[in-house]
PDB file of the backbone (N, CA, C, O) and the ligand in Angstrom, with CONECT records:
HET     ZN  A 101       1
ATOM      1  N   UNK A   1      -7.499   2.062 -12.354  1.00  0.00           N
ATOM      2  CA  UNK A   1      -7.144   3.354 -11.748  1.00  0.00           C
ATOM      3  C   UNK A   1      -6.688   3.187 -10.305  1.00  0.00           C
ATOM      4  O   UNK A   1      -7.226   2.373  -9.554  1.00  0.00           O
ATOM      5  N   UNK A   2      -5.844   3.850  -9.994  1.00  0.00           N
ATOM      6  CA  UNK A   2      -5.520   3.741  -8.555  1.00  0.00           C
ATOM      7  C   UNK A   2      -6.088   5.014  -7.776  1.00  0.00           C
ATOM      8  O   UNK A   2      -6.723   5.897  -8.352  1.00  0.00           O
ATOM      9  N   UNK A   3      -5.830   5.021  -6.557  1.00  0.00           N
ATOM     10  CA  UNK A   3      -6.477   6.004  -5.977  1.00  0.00           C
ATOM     11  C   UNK A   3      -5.575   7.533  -5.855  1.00  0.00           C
ATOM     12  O   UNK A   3      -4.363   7.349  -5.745  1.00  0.00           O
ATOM     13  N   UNK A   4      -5.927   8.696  -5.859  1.00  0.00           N
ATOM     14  CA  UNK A   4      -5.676   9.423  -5.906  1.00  0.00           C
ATOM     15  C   UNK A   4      -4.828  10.246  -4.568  1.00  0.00           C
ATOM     16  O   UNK A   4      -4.322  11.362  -4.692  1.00  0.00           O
ATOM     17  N   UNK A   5      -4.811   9.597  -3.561  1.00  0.00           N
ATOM     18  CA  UNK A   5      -4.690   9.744  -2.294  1.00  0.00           C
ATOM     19  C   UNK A   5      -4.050   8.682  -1.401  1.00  0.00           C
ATOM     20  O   UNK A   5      -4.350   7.511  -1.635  1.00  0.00           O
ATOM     21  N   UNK A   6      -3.386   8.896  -0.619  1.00  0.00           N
ATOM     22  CA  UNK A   6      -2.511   8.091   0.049  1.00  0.00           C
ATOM     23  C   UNK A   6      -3.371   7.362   1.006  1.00  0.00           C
ATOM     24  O   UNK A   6      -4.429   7.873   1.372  1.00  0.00           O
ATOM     25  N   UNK A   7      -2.981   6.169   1.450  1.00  0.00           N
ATOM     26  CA  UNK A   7      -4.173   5.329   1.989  1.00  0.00           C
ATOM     27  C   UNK A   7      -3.727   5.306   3.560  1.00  0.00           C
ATOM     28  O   UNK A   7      -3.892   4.284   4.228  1.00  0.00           O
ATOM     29  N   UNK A   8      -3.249   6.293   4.020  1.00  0.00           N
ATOM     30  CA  UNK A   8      -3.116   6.485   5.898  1.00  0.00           C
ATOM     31  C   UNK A   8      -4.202   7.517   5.977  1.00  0.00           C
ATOM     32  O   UNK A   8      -4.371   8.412   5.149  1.00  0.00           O
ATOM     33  N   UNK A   9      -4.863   7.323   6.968  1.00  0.00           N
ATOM     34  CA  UNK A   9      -5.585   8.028   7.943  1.00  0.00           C
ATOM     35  C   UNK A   9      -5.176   8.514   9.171  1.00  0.00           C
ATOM     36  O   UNK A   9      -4.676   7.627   9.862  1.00  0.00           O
ATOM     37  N   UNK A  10      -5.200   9.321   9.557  1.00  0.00           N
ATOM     38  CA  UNK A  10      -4.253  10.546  10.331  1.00  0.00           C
ATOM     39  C   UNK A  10      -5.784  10.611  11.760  1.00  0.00           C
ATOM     40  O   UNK A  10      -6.938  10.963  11.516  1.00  0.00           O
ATOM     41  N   UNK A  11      -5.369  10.264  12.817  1.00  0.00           N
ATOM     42  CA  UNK A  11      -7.056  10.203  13.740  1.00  0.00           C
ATOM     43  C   UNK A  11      -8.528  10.622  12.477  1.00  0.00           C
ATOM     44  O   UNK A  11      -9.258  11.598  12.649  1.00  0.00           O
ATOM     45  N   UNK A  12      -8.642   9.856  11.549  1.00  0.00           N
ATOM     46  CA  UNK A  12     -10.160   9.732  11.063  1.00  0.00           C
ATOM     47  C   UNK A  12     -10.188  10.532  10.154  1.00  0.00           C
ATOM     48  O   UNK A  12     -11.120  10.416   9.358  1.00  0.00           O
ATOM     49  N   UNK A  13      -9.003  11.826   9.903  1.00  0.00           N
ATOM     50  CA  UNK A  13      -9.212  12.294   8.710  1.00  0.00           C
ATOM     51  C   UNK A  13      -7.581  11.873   7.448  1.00  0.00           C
ATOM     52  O   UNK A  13      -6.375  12.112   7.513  1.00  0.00           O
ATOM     53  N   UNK A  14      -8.322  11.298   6.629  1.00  0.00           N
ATOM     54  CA  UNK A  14      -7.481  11.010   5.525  1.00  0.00           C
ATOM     55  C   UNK A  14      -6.490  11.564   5.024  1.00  0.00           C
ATOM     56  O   UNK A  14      -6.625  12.788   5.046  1.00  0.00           O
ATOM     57  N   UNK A  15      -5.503  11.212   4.559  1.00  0.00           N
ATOM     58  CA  UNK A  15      -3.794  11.935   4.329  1.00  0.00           C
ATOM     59  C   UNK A  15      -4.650  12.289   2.645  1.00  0.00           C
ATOM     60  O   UNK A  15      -5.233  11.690   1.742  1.00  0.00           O
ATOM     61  N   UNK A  16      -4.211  13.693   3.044  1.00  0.00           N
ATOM     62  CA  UNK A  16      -4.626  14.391   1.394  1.00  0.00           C
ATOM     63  C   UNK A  16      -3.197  14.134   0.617  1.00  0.00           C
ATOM     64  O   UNK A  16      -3.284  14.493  -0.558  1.00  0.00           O
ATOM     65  N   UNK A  17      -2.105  13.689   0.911  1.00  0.00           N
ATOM     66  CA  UNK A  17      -1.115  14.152  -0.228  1.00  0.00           C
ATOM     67  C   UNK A  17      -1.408  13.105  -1.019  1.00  0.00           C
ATOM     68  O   UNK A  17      -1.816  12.038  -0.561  1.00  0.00           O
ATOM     69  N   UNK A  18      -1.161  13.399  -2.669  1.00  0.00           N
ATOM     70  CA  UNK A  18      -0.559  12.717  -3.594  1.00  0.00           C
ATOM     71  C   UNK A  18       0.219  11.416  -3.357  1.00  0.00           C
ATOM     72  O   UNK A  18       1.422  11.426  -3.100  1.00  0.00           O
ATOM     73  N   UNK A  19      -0.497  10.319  -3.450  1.00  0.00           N
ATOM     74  CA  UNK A  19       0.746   9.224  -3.261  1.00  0.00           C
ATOM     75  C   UNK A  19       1.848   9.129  -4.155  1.00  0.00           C
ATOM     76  O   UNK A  19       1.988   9.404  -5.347  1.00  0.00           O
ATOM     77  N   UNK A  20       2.576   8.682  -3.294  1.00  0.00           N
ATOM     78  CA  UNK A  20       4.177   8.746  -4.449  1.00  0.00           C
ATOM     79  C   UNK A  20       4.722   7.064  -4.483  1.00  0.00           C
ATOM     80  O   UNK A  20       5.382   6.436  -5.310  1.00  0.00           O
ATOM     81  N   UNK A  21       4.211   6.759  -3.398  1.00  0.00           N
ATOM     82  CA  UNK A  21       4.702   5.489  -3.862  1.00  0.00           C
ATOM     83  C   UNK A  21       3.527   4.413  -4.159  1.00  0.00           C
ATOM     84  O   UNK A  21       2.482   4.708  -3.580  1.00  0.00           O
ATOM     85  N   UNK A  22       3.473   3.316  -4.878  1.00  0.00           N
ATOM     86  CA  UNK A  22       2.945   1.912  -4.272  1.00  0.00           C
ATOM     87  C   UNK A  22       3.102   0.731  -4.049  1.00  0.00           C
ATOM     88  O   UNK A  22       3.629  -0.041  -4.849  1.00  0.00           O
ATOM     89  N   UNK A  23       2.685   0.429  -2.971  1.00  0.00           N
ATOM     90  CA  UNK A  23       2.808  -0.529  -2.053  1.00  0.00           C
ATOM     91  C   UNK A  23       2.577  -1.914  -2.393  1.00  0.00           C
ATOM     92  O   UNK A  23       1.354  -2.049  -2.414  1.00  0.00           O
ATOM     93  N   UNK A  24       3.323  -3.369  -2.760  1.00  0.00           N
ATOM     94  CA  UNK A  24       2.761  -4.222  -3.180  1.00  0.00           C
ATOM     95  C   UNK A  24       3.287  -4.995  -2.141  1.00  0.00           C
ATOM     96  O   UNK A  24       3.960  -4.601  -1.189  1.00  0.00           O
ATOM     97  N   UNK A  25       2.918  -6.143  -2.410  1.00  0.00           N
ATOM     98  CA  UNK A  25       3.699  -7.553  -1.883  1.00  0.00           C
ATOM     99  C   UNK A  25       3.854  -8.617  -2.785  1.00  0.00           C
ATOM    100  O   UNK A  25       3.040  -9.025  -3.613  1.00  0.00           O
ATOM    101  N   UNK A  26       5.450  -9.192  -2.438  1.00  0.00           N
ATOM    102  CA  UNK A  26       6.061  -9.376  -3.824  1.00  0.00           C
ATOM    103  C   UNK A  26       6.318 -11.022  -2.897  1.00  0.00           C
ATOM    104  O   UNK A  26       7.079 -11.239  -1.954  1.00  0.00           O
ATOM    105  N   UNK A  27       5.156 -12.182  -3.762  1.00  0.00           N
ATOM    106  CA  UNK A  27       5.797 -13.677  -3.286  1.00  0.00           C
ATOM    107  C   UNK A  27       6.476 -14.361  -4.505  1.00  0.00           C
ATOM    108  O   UNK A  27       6.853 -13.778  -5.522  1.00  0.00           O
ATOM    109  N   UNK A  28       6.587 -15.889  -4.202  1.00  0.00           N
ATOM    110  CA  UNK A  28       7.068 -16.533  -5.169  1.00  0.00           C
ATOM    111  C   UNK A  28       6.331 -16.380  -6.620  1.00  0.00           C
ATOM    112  O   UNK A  28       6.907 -16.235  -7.698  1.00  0.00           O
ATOM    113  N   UNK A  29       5.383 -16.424  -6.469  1.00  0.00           N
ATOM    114  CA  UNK A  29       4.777 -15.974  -7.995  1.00  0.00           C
ATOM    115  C   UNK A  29       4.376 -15.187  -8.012  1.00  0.00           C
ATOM    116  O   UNK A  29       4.342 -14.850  -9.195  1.00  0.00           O
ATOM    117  N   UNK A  30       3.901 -14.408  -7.374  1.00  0.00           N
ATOM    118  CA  UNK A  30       3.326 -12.989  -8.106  1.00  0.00           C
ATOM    119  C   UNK A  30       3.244 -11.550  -7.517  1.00  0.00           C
ATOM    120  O   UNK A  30       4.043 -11.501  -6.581  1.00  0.00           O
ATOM    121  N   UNK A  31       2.699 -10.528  -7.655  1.00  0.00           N
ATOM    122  CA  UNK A  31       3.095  -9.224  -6.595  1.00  0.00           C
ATOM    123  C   UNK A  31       1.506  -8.460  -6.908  1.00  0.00           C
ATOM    124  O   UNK A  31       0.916  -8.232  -7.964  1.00  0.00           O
ATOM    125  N   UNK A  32       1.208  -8.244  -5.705  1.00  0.00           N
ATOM    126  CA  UNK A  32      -0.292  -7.956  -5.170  1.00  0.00           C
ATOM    127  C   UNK A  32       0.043  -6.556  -4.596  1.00  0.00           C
ATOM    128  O   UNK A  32       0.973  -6.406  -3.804  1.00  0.00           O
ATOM    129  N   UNK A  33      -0.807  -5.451  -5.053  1.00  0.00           N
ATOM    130  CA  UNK A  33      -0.650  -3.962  -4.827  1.00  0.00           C
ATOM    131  C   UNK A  33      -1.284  -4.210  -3.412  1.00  0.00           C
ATOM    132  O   UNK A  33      -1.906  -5.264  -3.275  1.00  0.00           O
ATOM    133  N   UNK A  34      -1.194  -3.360  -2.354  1.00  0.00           N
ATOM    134  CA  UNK A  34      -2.042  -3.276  -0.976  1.00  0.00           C
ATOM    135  C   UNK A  34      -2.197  -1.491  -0.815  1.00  0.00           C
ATOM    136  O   UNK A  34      -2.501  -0.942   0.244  1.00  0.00           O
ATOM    137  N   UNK A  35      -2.052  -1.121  -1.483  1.00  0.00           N
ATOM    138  CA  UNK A  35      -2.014   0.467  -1.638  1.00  0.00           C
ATOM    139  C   UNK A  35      -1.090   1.391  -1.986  1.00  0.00           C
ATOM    140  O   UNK A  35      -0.384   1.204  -2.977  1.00  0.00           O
ATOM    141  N   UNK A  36      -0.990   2.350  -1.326  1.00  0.00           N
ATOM    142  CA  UNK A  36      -0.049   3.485  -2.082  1.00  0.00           C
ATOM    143  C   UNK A  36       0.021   4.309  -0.592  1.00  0.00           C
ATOM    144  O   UNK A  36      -0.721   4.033   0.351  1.00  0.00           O
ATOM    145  N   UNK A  37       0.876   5.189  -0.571  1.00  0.00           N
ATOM    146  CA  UNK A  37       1.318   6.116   0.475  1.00  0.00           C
ATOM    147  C   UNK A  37       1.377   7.373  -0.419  1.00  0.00           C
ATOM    148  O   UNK A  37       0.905   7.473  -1.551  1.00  0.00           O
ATOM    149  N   UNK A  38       2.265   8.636   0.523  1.00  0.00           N
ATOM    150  CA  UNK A  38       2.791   9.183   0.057  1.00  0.00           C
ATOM    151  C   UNK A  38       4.724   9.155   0.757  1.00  0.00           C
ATOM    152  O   UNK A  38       5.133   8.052   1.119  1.00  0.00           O
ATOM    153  N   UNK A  39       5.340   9.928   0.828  1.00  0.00           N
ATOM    154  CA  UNK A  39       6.834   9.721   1.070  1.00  0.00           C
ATOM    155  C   UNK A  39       6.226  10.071   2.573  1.00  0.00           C
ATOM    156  O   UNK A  39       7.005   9.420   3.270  1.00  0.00           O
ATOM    157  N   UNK A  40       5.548  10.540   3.248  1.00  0.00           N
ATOM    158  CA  UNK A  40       5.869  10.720   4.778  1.00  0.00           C
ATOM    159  C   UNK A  40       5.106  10.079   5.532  1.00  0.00           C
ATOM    160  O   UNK A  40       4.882  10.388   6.702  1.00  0.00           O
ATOM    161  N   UNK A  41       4.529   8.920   4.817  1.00  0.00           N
ATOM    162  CA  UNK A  41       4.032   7.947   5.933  1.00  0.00           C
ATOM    163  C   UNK A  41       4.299   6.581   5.092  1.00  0.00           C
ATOM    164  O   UNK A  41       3.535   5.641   4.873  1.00  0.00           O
ATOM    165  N   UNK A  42       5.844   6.827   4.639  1.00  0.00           N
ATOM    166  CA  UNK A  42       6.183   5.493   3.792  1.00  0.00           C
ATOM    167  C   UNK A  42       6.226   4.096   5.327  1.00  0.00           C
ATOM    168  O   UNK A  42       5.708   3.023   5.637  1.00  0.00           O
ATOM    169  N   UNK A  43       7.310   5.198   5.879  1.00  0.00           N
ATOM    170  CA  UNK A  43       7.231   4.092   6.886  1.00  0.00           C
ATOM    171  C   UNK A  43       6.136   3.582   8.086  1.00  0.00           C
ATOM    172  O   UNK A  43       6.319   2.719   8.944  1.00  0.00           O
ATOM    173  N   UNK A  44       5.232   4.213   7.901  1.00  0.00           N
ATOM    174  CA  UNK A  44       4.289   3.746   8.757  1.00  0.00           C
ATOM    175  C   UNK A  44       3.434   2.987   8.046  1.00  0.00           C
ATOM    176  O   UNK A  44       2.857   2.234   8.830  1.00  0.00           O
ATOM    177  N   UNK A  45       2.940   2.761   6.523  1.00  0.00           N
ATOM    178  CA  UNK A  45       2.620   1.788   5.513  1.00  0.00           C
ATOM    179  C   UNK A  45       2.954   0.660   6.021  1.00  0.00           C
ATOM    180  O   UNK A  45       2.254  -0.251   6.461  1.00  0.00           O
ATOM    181  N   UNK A  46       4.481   0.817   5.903  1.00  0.00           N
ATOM    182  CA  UNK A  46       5.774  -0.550   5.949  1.00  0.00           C
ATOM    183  C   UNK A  46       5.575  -1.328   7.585  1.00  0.00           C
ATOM    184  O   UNK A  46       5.335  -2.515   7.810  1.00  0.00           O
ATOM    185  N   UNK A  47       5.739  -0.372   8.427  1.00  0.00           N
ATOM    186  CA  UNK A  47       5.559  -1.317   9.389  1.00  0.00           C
ATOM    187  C   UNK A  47       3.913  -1.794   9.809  1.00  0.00           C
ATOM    188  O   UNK A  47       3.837  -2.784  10.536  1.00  0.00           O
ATOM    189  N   UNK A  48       2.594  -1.127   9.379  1.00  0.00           N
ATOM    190  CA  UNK A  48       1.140  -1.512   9.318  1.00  0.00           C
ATOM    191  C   UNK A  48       1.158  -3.068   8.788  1.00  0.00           C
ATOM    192  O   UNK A  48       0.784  -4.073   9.394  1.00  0.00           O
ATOM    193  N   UNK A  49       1.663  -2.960   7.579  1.00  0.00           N
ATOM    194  CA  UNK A  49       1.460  -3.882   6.525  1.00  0.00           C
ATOM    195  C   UNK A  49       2.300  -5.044   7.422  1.00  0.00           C
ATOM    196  O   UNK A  49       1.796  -6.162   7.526  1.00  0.00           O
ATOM    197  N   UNK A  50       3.797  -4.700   8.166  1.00  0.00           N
ATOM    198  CA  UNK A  50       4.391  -5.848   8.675  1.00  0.00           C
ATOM    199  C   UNK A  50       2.977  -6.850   9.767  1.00  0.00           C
ATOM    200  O   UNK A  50       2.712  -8.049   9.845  1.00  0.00           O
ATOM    201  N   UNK A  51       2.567  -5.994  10.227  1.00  0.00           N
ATOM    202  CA  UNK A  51       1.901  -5.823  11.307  1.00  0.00           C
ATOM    203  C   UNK A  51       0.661  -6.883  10.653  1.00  0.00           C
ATOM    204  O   UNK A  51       0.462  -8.040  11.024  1.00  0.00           O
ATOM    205  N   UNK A  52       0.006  -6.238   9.728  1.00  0.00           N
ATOM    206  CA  UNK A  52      -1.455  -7.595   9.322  1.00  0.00           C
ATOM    207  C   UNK A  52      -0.725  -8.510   8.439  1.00  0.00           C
ATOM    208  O   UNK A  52      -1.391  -9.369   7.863  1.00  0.00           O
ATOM    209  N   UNK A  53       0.268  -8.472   8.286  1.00  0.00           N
ATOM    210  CA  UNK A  53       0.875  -9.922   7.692  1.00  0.00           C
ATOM    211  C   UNK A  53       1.388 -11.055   8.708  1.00  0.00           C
ATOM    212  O   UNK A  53       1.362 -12.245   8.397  1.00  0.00           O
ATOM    213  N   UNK A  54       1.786 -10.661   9.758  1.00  0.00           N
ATOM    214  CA  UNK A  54       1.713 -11.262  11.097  1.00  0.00           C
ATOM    215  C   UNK A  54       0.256 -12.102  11.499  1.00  0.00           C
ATOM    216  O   UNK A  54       0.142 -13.272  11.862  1.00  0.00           O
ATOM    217  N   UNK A  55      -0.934 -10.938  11.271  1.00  0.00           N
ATOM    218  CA  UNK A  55      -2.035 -11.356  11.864  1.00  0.00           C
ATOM    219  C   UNK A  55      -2.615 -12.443  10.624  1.00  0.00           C
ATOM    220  O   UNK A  55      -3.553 -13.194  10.890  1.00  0.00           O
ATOM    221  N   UNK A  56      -1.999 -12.450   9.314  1.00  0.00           N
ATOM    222  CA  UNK A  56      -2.355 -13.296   8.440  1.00  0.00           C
ATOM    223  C   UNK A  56      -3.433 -12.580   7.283  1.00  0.00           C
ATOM    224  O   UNK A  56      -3.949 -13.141   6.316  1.00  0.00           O
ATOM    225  N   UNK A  57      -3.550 -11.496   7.619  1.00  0.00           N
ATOM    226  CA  UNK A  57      -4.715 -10.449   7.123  1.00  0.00           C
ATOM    227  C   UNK A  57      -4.609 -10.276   5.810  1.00  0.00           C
ATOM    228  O   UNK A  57      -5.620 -10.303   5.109  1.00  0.00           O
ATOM    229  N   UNK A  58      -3.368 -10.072   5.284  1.00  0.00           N
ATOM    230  CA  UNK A  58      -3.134  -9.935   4.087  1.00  0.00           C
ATOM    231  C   UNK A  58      -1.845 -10.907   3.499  1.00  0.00           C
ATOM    232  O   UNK A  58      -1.116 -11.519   4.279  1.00  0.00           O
ATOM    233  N   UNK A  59      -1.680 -10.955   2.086  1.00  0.00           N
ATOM    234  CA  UNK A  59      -0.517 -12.068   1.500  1.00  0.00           C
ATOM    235  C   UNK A  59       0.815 -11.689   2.380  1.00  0.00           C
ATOM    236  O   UNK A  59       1.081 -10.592   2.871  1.00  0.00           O
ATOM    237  N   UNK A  60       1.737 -13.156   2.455  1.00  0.00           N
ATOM    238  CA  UNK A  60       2.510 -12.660   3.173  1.00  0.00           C
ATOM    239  C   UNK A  60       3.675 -12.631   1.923  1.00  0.00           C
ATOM    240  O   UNK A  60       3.512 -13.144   0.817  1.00  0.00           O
ATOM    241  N   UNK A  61       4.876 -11.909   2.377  1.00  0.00           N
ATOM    242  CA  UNK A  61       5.538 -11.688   1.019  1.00  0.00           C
ATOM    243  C   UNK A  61       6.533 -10.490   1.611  1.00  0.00           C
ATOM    244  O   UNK A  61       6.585  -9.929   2.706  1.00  0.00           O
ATOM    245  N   UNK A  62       7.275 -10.363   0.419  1.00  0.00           N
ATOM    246  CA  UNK A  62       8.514  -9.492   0.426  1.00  0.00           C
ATOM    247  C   UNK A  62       7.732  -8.196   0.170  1.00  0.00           C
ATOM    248  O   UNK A  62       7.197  -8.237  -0.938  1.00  0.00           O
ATOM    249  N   UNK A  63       7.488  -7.025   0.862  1.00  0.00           N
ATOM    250  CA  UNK A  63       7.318  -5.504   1.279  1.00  0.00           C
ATOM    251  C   UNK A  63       7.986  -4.573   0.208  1.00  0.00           C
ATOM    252  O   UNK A  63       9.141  -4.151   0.261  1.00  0.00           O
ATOM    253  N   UNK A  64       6.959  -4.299  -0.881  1.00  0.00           N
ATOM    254  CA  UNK A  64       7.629  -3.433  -1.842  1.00  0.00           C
ATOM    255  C   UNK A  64       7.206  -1.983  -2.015  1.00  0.00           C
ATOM    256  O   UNK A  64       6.066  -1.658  -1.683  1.00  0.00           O
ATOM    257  N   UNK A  65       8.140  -1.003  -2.564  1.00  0.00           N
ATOM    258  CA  UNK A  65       7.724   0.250  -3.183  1.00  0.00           C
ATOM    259  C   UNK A  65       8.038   0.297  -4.356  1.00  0.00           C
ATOM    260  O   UNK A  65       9.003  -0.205  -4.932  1.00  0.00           O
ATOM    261  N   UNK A  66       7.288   0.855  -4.695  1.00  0.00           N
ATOM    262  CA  UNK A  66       7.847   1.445  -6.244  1.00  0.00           C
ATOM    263  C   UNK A  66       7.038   2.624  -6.537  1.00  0.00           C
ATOM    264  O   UNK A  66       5.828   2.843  -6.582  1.00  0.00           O
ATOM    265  N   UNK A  67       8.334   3.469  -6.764  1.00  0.00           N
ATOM    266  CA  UNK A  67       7.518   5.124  -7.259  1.00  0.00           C
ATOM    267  C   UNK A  67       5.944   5.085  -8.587  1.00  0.00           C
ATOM    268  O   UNK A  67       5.924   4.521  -9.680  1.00  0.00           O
ATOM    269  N   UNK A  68       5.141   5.673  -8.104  1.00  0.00           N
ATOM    270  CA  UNK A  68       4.337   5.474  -8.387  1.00  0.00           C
ATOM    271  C   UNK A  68       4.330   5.582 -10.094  1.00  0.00           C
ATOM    272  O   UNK A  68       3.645   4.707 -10.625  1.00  0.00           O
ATOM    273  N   UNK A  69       4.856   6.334 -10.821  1.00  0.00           N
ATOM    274  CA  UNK A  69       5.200   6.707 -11.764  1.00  0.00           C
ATOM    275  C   UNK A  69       5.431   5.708 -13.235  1.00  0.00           C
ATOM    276  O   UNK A  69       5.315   5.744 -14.460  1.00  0.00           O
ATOM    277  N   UNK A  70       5.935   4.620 -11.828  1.00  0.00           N
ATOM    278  CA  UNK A  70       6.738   3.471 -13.056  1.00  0.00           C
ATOM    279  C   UNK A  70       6.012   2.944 -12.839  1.00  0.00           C
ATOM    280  O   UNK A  70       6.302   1.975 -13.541  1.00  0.00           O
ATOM    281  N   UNK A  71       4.776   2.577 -12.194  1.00  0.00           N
ATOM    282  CA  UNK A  71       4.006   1.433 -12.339  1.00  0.00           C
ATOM    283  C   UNK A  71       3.157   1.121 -13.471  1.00  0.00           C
ATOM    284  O   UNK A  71       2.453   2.073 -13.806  1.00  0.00           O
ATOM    285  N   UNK A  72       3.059   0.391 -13.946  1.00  0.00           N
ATOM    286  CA  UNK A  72       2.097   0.327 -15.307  1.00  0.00           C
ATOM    287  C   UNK A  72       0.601  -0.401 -15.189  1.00  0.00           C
ATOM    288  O   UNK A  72       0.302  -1.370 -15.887  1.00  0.00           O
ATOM    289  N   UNK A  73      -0.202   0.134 -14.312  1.00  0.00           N
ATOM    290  CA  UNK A  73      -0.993  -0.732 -13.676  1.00  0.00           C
ATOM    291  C   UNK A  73      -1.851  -1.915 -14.446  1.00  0.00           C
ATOM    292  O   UNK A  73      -2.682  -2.637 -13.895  1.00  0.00           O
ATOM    293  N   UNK A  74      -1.456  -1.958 -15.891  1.00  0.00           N
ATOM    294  CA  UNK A  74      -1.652  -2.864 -16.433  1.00  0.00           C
ATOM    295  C   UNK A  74      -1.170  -4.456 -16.268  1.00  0.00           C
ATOM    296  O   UNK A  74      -1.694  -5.524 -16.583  1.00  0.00           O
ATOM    297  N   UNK A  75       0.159  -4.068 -15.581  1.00  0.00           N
ATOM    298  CA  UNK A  75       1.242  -5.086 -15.453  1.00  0.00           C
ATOM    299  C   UNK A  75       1.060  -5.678 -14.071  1.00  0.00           C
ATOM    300  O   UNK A  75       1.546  -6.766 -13.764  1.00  0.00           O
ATOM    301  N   UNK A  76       0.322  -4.904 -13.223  1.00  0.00           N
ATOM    302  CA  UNK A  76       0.310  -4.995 -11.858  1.00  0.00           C
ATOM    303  C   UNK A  76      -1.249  -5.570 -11.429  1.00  0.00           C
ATOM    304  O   UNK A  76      -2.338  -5.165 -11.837  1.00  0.00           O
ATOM    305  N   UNK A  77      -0.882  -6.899 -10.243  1.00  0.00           N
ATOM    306  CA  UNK A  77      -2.474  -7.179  -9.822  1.00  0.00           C
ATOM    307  C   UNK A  77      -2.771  -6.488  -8.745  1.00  0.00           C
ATOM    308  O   UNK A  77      -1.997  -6.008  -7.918  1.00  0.00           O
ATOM    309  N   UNK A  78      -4.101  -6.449  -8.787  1.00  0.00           N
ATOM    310  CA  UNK A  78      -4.497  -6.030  -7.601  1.00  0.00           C
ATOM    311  C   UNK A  78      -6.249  -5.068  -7.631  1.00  0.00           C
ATOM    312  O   UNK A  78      -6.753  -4.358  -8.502  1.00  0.00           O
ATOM    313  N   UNK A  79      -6.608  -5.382  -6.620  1.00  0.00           N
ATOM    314  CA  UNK A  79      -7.525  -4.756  -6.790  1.00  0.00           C
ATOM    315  C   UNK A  79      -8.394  -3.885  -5.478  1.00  0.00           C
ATOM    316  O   UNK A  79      -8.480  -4.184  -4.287  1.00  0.00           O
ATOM    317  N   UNK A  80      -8.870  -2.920  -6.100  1.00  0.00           N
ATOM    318  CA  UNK A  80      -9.548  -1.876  -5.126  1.00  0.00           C
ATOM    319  C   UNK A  80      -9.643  -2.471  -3.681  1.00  0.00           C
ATOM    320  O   UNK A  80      -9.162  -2.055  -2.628  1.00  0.00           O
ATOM    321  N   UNK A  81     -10.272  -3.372  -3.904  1.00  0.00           N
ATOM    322  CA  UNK A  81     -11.053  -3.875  -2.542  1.00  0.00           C
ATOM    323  C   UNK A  81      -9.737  -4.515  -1.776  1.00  0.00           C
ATOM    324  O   UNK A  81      -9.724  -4.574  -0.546  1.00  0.00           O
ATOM    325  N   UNK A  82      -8.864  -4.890  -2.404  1.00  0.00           N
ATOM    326  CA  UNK A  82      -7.546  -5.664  -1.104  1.00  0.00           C
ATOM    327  C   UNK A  82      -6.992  -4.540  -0.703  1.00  0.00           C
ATOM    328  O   UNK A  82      -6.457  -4.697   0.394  1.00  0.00           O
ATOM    329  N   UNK A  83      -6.866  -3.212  -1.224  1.00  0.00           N
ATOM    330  CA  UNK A  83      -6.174  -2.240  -0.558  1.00  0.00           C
ATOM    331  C   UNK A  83      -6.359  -1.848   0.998  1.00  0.00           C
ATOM    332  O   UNK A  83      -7.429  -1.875   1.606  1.00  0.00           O
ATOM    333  N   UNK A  84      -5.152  -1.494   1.496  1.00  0.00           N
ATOM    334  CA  UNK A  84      -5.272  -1.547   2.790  1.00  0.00           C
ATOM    335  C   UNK A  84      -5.738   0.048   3.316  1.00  0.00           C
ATOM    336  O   UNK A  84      -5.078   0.887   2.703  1.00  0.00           O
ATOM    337  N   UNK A  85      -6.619   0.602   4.206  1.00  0.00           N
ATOM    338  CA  UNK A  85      -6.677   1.785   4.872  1.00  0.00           C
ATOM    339  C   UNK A  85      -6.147   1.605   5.928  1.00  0.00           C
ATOM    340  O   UNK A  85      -6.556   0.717   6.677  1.00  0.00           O
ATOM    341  N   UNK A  86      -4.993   2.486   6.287  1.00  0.00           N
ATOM    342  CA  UNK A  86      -4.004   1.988   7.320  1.00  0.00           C
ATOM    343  C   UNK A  86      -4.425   3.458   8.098  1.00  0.00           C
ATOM    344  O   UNK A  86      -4.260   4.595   7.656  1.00  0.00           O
ATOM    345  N   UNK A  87      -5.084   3.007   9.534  1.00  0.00           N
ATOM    346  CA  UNK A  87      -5.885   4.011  10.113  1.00  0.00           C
ATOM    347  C   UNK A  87      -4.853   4.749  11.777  1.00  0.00           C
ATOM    348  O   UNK A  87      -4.719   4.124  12.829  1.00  0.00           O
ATOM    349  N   UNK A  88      -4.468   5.734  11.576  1.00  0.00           N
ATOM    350  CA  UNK A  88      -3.595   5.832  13.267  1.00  0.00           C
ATOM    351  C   UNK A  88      -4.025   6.759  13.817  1.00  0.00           C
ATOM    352  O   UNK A  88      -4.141   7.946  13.511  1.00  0.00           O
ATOM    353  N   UNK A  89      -4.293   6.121  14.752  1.00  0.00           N
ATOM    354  CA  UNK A  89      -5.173   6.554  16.493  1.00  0.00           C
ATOM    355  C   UNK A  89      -4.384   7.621  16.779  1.00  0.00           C
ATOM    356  O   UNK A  89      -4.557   8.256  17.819  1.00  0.00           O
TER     357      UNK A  89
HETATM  358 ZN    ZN A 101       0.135  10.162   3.611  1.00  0.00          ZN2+
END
């Protein structure tokens, strides 16, 4: 199951919308979910995620979306605990 809610935090209280997209990272072998957004903090996901892949925090890799819709989370790795809470001050 994925989460129901977009994984930005807005100063400490959580983005209620519906995520629309999710967020993976796509390397030579394989593609690792790091969460989900919704469309109005796609880009602040995108540049977070640039941001702890720098610090080494998470896989480093090609920065993906995909509408949430098509994902088949069967097909997809990843798990609860690597997801990112991308928190802004
Ligand atoms: Zn959001």
């Amino acid at each position: 199951m994925l989460p129901d809610r977009c994984s930005v935090k807005e100063s400490g209280k959580q983005c209620v919308n519906p995520p629309v997209f999710v967020v993976s990272i796509v390397d030579d072998k394989d593609e690792y979910m790091v969460g989900v957004t919704c469309g109005r903090h796609k880009q602040i996901v995108l540049g977070k995620i640039g941001i702890l892949q720098k610090e080494g925090k998470i896989h480093s890799g090609k920065i993906n979306f995909s509408i949430l819709k098509a994902v088949g989370t069967a097909c997809a790795h990843g798990d609860m605990d690597d997801f990112v809470q991308i928190d802004m001050k």
